[in-house]
N, C-alpha and C positions, 0 to 999 in steps of 0.2 A: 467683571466676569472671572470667574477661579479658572487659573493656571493650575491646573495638575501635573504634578514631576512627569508620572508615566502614565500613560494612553495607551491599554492593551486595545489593539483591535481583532475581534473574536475572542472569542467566551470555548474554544475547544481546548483540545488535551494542550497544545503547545502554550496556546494562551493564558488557563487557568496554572500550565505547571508554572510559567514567567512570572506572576501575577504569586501564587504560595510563595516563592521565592526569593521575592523584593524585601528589602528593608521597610518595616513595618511603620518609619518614620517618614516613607514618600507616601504622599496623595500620588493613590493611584483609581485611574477609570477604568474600568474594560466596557466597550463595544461589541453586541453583537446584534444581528438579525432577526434571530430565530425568539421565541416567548419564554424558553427558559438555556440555562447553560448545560454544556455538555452534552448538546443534541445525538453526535455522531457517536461520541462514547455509550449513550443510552442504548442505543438499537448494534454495536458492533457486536461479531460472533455468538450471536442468538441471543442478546441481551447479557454475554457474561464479560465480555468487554476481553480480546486477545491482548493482554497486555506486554507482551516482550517474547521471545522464544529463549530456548537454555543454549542452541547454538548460534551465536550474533557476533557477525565480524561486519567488515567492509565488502566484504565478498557476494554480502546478500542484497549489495541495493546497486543502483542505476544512480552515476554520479563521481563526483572529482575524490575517488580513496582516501586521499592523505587529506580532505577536508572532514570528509567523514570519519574519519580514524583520529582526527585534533576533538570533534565535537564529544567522542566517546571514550576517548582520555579523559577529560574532562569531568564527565557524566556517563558512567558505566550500567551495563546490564545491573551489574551487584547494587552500583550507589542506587537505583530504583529501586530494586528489591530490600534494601537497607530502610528506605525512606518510609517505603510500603509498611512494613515492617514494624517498624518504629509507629507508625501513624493506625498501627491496630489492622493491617489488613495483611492477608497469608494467603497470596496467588497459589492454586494446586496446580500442577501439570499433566497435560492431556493427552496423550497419544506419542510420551514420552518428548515430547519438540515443546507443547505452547503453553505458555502461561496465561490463567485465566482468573476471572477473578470467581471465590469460589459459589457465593449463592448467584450473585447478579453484579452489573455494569455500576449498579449504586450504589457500591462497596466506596470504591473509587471516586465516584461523585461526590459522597459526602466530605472525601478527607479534603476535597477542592471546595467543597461549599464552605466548609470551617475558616482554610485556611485564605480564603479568599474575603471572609466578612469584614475587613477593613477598608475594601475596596467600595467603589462606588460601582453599580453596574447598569447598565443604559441596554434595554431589551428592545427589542422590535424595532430598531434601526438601523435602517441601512445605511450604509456609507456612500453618500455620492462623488467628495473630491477629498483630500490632503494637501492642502500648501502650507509653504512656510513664510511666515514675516518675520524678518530678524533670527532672532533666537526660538521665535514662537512657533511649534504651529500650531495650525487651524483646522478642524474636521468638519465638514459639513453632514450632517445626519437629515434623514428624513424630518425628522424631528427637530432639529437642533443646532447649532454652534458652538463643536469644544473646542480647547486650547489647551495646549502641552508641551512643556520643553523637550520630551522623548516621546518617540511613538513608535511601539514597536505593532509590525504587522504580522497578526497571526490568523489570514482570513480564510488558510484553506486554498483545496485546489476546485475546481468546474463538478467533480462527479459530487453524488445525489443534491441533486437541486431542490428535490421538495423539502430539504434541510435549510435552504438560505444559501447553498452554495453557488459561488461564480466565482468570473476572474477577478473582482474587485482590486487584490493584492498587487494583481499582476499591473493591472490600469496604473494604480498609487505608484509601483516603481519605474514606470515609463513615465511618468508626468514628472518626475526627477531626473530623468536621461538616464537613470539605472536598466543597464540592459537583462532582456528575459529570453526562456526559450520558454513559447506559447504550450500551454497546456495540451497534452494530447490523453485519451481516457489512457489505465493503466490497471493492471489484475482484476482484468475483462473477459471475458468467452472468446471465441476465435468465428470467425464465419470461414464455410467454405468454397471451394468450385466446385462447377458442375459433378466435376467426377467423383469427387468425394460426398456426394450428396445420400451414399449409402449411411454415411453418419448418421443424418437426421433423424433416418428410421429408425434405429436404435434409441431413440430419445429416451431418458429416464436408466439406462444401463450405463453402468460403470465399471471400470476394473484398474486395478495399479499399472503406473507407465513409467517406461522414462524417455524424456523430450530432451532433445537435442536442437539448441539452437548455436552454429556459431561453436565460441567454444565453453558455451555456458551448458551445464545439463543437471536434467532435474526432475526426482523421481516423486510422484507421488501419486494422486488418484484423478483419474479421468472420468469426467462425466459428459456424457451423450446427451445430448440437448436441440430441440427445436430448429434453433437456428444455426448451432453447430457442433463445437465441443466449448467445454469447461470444464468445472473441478478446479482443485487447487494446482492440479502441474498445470494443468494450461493458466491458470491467470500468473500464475507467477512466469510461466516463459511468455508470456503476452507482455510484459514488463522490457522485457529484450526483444521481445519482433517488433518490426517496421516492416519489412517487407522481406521476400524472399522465400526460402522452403524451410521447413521443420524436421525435423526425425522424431520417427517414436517407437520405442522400443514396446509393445505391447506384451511381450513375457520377458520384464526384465530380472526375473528369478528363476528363468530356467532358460535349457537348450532345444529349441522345436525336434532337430533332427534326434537328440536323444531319448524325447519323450516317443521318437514313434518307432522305435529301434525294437523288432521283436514283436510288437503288437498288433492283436486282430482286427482292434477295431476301425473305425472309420479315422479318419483325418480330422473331421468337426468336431467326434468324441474323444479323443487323446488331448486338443489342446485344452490346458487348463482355464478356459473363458466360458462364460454364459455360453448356450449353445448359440443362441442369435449372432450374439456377434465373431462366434466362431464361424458359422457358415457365412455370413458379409463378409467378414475378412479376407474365407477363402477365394468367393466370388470375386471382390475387390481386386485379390493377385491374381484372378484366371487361373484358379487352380479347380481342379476337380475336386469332389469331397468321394475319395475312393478310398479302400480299405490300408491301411500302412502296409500292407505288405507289396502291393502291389503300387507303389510311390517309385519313381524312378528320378536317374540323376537327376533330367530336369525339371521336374516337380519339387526336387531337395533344392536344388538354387533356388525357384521362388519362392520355397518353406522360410528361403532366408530373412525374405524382406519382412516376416513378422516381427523382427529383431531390429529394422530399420527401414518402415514404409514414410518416404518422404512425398511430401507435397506441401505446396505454396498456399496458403489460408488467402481467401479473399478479403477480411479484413477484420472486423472487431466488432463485438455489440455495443459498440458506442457509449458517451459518457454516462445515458440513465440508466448502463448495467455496468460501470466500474467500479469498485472501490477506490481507486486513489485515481490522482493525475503523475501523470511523467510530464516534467517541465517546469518552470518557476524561474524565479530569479535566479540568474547565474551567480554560482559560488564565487566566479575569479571577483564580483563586485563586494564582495561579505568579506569582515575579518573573522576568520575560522575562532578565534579564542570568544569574541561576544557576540558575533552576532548583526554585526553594525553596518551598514555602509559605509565603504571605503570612500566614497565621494559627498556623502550626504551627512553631517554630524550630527549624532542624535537620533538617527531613526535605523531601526534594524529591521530584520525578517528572518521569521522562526517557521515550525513546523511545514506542513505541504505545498507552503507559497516558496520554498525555497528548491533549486531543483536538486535536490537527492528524495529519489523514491527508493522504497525496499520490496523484498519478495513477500507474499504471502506470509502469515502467521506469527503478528505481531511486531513486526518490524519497524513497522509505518508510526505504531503508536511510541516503540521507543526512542524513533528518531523525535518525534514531538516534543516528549519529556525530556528527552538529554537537549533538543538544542534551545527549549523553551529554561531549563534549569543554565544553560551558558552564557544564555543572553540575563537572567536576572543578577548572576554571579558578577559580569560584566558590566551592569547599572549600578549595582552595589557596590562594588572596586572602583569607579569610576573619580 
């Protein structure tokens, strides 16, 4: 039976970037589930795949800093954009923050399909277990029995499942006493309480926010939905809530009591929002929707709280509406330069099976590439 040097398990961004980046003189396999590769890269930010944003520190993800700040020394915003670059493709930038790629996701795919044709690639199967004999291990597939002296795990976290997604990764590093912290969904919608259930009604209206969680804050656009809020500020502050209360600055480019300084009209008409959710918000603070002039002191207190309405979210639309997981194998078990298990020799763990997650807008995909490009850097030095 053929020993393969390296064993990618999953076919995504973290997997195929390890996988470009190996020495062209290993047999290498990659493993995935799904009937073709790059599933989740295909279908990300409308088919045009977010690939990195222009502002990327450590600041923007959930996870041990100085692990994430060795991975991106390492492998930088730039070295991606380099690579990119180099291999024929010219990410535009959108709304001034995200890079995208410019016609479609298959920009991207192809420079993985190319660089990837050395490889052997094993589709439509699942991964049941990982052990190891000796120096070897062993993969059991739906289908099959591989063998590998390296196997690095690149299986993803729990969110969209009709992708092929699960814990798999997770299962693989517990069966090595490698310890984890379980997957929890991540840059998800927010569900509410009772009292906030004025939301709902608003469903489909949006306007810019800034959320405060803690002492994380983050401004961007809110959208009114079904079952609660989303939009991009909430999924990314859904990254930082567990439990507890929110803030949200709903004019975070103006001053309420300035806007109604002098004016005839109404209270719902002066604030700068959709009228709907001008008059919910009013009602929400028990405020009257009465003419500005006729607003007194204590109606200007509770004008205040449009600048800072807190409340405790009841919980989250669950993992078949997240984009990523929070959670994965603990970094103190990983060596931050390749990638590797501290305890385990030869087997590593890359992209979303590891736990650093990012905020919204590309982040998640260049944590992929940079830590999928450290770990091949890492086989390759070896």
């Amino acid at each position: 039976m053929k020993i393969y040097d390296v064993l990618i398990l999953g076919a995504g961004a973290s997997g195929l970037m390890c996988a470009s980046h190996l020495d062209k003189k290993l047999s290498v396999g990659i493993v995935d589930s799904n009937s073709k590769i790059a599933q989740k890269l295909k279908i990300s930010g409308g088919g045009k795949c977010n690939i990195t944003n222009v502002q990327l520190s450590r600041d923007n993800y959930d996870g041990d800093k100085e692990f994430i700040f060795n991975v991106f020394e390492s492998f930088s915003k730039e070295d991606l954009l380099n690579y990119l670059h180099l291999s024929g493709v010219e990410p535009v930038i959108r709304k001034k923050r995200y890079y995208f790629c410019k016609e479609s996701s298959d920009e991207i795919i192809k420079i993985f399909k190319k660089a990837t044709n050395h490889a052997d690639i094993f589709l439509n199967s699942d991964i049941l277990w990982v052990k190891k004999e000796g120096d070897i291990f062993e993969i059991q597939t739906l289908k099959e029995l591989l063998r590998a002296k390296k196997v690095v795990v690149a299986t993803g976290g729990k969110s969209y499942k009709s992708l092929g997604a699960s814990d798999i990764g997770l299962e693989i590093a517990k069966s090595f006493g490698i310890k984890v912290k379980e997957f929890t969904p991540a840059l998800v919608g927010l569900t509410v309480q009772k009292e906030q259930f004025w939301m709902k009604e608003l469903s489909g209206l949006s306007c810019e926010v800034n959320i405060k969680i803690a002492e994380k804050s983050i401004k961007d656009e809110l959208l009114f939905a079904h079952k609660g809020i989303s939009g991009p500020a909430v999924l990314s502050a859904s990254l930082y809530w567990q439990k507890g209360s929110i803030t949200i600055d709903f004019l975070p480019e103006s001053n309420i009591l300035e806007l109604i300084k002098g004016s005839k009209k109404q209270l719902s008409s002066v604030i700068p929002l959709p009228k709907r959710l001008s008059k919910a918000l009013l009602e929400a603070l028990d405020i009257e929707d009465v003419e500005c002039k006729r607003v007194t002191a204590d109606i200007k207190e509770k004008l205040k709280q449009i600048h800072s309405y807190e409340f405790a979210p009841a919980g989250n639309f669950g993992f078949s509406k997240a984009e990523v997981c929070r959670g994965g194998v603990l970094t103190d078990e990983l060596n931050p330069y390749t990638l590797e298990s501290l305890d385990v020799k030869n087997l590593y763990f890359i992209g979303e099976v590891v736990d650093v997650t990012g905020e919204l807008g590309g982040y998640n995909f260049q944590w992929a590439f940079s830590s999928g490009y450290v770990c091949a850097n890492g086989i390759n030095n070896f």
